[in-house]
C-alpha positions in Angstrom: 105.2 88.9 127.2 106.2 86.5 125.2 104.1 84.1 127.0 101.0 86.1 126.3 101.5 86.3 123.0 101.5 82.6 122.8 98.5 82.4 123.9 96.8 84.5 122.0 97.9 83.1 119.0 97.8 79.4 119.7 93.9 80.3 121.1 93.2 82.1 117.6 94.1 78.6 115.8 91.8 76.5 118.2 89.0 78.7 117.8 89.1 79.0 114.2 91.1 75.9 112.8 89.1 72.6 112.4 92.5 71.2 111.8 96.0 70.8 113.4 97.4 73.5 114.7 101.2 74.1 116.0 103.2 76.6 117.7 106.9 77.1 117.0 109.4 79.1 118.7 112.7 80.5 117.7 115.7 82.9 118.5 115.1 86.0 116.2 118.8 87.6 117.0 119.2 90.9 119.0 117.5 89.6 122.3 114.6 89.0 120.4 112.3 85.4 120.1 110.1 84.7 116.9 106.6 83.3 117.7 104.6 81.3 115.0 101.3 79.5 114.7 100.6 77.8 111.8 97.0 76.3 111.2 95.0 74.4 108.3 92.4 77.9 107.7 93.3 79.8 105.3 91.7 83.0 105.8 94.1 85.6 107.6 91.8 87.7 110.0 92.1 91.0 110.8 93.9 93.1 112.1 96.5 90.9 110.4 95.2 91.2 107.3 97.2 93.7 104.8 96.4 96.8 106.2 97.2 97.0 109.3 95.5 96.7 112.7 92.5 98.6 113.5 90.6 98.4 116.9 87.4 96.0 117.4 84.3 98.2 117.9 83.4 99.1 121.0 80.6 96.5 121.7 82.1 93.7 119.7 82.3 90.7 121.1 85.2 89.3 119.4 88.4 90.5 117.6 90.1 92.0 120.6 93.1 88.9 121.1 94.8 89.7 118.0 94.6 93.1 117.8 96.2 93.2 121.3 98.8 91.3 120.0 99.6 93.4 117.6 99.9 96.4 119.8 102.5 94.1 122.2 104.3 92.3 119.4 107.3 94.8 118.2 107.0 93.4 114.9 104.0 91.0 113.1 102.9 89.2 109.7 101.2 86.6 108.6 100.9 85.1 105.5 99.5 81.9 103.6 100.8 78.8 102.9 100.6 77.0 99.6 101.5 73.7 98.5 103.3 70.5 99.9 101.1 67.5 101.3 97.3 67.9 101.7 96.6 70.0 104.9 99.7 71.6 105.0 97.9 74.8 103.5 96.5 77.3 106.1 98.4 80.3 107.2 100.8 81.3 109.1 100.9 84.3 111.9 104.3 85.1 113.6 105.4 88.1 116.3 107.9 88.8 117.6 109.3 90.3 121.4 111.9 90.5 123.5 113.4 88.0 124.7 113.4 87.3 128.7 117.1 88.7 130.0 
């Protein structure tokens, strides 16, 4: 799972970042592994903007990837970063699953 959600994450930050992008990975206690993607665009899209996650339309085209994830994640945020050295602003989305046993 965790895997997926990876993917869908780091995807999310190539197709909407025109800047660096990274991924980093950590142990989140309980059998559980923290994933995060930080990138230079600020704007936090739904579904994890405040309010929680709310399906794509039917016909839409986009906006499926993160919604998914939040459905698979057992926990999700995502919130912007301020400050430090220019083009270190952007956001930063993180989820988190079980680890692999």
């Amino acid at each position: 799972m965790a895997e997926l959600l990876a993917s869908e994450l780091v995807t999310n930050a190539y197709l909407y970042s025109s800047g660096p992008y990274s991924l980093r990975l950590r142990d989140a206690g309980r059998s559980r592994i923290r994933l995060s993607v930080w990138d230079t665009d600020p704007h936090i899209r739904a579904p994890f903007r405040w309010g929680g996650p709310q399906a794509p339309e039917e016909l839409a085209e986009r906006g499926r990837g993160l919604y998914l994830v939040t459905l698979y994640a057992e926990c999700w945020g995502a919130y912007p970063m301020r400050g430090g050295l220019p083009g270190q602003g952007g956001k930063l989305l993180w989820v988190e699953c079980a680890a692999k046993a």
